[in-house]
C-alpha positions in Angstrom: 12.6 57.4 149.4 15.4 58.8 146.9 12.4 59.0 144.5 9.8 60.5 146.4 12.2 63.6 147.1 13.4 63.8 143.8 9.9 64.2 142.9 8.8 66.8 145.1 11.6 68.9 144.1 10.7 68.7 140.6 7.0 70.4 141.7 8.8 72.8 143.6 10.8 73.9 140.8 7.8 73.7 138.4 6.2 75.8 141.2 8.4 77.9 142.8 10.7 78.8 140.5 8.5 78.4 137.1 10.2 80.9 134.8 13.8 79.3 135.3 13.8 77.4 132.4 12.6 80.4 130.3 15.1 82.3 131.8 17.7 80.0 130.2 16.5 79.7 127.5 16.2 83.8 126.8 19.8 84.1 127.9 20.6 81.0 125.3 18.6 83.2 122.4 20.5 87.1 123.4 23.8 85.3 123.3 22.7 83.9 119.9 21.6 87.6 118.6 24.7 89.1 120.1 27.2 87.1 118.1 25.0 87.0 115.0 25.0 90.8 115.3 29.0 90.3 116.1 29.1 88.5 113.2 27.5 91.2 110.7 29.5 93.8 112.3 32.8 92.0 110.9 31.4 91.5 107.7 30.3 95.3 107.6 33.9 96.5 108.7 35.7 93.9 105.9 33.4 95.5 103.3 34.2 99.0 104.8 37.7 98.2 105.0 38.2 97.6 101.4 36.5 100.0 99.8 38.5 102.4 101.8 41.2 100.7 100.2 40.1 101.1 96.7 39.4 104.6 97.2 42.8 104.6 98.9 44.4 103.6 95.0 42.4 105.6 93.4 44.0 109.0 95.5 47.3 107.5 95.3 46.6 107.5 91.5 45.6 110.9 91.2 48.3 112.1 93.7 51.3 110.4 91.8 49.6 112.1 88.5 49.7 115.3 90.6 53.1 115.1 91.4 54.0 114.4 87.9 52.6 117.2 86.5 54.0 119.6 88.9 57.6 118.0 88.2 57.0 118.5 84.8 56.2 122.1 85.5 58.8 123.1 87.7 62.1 120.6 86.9 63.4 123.7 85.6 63.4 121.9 81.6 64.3 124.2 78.5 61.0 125.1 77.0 60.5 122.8 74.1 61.9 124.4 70.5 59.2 125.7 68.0 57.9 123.7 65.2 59.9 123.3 62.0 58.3 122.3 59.5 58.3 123.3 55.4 57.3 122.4 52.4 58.0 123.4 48.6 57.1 122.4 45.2 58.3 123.9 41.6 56.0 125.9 39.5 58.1 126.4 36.5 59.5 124.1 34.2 63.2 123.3 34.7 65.5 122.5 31.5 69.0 122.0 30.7 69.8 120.7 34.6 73.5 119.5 34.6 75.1 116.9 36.8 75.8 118.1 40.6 73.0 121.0 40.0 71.0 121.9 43.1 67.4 121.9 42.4 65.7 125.2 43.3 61.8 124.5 44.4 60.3 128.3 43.6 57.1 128.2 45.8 57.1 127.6 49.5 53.9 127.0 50.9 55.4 126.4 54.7 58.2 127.3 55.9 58.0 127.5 59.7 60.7 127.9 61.5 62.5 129.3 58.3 64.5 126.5 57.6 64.4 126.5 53.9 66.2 129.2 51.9 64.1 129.7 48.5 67.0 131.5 47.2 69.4 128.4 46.7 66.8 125.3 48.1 68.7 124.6 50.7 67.0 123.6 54.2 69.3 124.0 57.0 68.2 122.8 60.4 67.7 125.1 63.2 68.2 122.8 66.3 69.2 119.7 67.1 67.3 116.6 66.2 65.9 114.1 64.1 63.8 115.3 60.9 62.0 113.6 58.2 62.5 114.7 54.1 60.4 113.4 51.6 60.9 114.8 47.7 59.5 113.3 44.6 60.0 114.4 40.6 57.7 114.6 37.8 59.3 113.3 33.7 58.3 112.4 30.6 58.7 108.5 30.4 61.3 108.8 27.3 63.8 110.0 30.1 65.1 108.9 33.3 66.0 111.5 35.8 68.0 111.0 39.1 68.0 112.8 42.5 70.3 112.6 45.5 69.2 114.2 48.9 72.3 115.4 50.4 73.3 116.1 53.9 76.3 118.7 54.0 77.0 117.1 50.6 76.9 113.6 51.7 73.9 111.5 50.1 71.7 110.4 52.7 68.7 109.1 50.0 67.9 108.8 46.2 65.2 108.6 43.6 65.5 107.6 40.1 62.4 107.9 37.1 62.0 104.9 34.9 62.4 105.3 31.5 58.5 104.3 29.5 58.8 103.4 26.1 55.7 104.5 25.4 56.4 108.2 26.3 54.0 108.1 29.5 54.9 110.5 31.9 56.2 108.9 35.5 57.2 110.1 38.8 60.3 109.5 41.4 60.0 109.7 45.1 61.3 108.8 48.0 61.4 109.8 52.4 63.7 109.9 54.9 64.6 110.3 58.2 68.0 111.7 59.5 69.5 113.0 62.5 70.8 116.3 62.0 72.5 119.0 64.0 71.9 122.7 64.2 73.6 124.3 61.0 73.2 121.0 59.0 72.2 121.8 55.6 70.1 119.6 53.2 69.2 119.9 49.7 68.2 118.0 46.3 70.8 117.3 43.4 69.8 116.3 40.0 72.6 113.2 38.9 72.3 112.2 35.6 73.8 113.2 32.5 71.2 114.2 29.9 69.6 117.9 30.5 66.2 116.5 31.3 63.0 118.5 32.0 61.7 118.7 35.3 58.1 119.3 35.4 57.0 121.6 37.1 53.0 122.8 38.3 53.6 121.9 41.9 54.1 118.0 40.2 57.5 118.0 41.6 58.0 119.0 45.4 60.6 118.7 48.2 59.2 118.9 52.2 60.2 118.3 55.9 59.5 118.9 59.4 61.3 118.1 62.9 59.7 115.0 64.7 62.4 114.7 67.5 64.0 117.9 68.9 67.1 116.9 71.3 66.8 120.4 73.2 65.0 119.5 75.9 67.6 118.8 79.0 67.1 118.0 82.5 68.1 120.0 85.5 70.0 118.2 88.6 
């Protein structure tokens, strides 16, 4: 008996109700095509959500380069000092140089800033900071000549020509760099004892330049 009614409502519901199982099954498949859409949606917002966040670095970037540049145009700093830079050499011939004698370079090609005086060859700085010298001296190789570069009459570097036996001609030089303070003078000092010649035809030269001012101060 249990049979025969379990039969007859299984023609019923192939009958009556025939588009149940379809029914089911098309509720099964828009779940399915809601979460895959569910699904693409999250991956959509991750990839949205980070390049956001790379273009978010990218204006943080520019903004703290921004806010750099408008500190560094309003802190209020001293303006930076002009350029000092010269350079000298010696024309003419010097003879008969004693010990202690300042050396006197007669053509300045530049001389910005004015730092150098062509009257006694003395540079003297016109701000605070730390400058590079470089000098060098042309002989004859019979003789052996000496220079001291002298800060406020302290030596701060030397050269020294070796003597040739052969008569060759040779050439001293040296470079520095010193920290010096506004009003500091420098010059070149020829220090040995024979009355050498110094050659001259721009063979023999004496140069320097700033390449660190110490003016630039910040405001509170």
């Amino acid at each position: 008996m249990f049979r025969l009614v379990t039969f007859i409502a299984s023609i019923l519901l192939y009958y009556v109700y025939p588009t149940a199982g379809q029914q089911l099954s098309a509720v099964t498949t828009n779940q399915q095509e809601l979460a895959d859409s569910l699904l693409s949606f999250i991956a959509d917002e991750k990839k949205l959500t980070r390049s956001l966040g790379l273009e978010m670095d990218v204006l943080e970037m520019e903004m703290n380069k921004l806010k750099a540049f408008r500190q560094n145009v309003t802190c209020g700093c001293d303006p930076l000092p002009n350029p000092v830079v010269f350079s000298t050499t010696m024309q003419n011939n010097t003879q008969l140089i004693g010990i202690g004698q300042e050396l006197i370079f007669d053509t300045v090609g530049t001389n910005v800033g004015n730092g150098y005086d062509v009257r006694h060859g003395t540079f003297t700085a016109p701000v605070d900071g730390v400058y590079e010298f470089s000098f060098s001296v042309h002989v004859e190789g019979a003789t052996v000549v000496g220079l001291d570069l002298k800060k406020n009459g302290v030596v701060i570097a030397r050269s020294r020509s070796s003597q040739d036996s052969y008569g060759y001609y040779n050439m001293a030089t040296n470079m520095v760099v010193v920290e010096l303070k506004a009003g500091d003078d420098v010059w070149i000092e020829h220090t040995t004892a024979d009355s050498n010649t110094i050659f001259g035809r721009s063979l023999t030269s004496f140069s320097g330049q700033l390449i660190l001012p110490y003016t630039v101060k910040q405001t509170k």
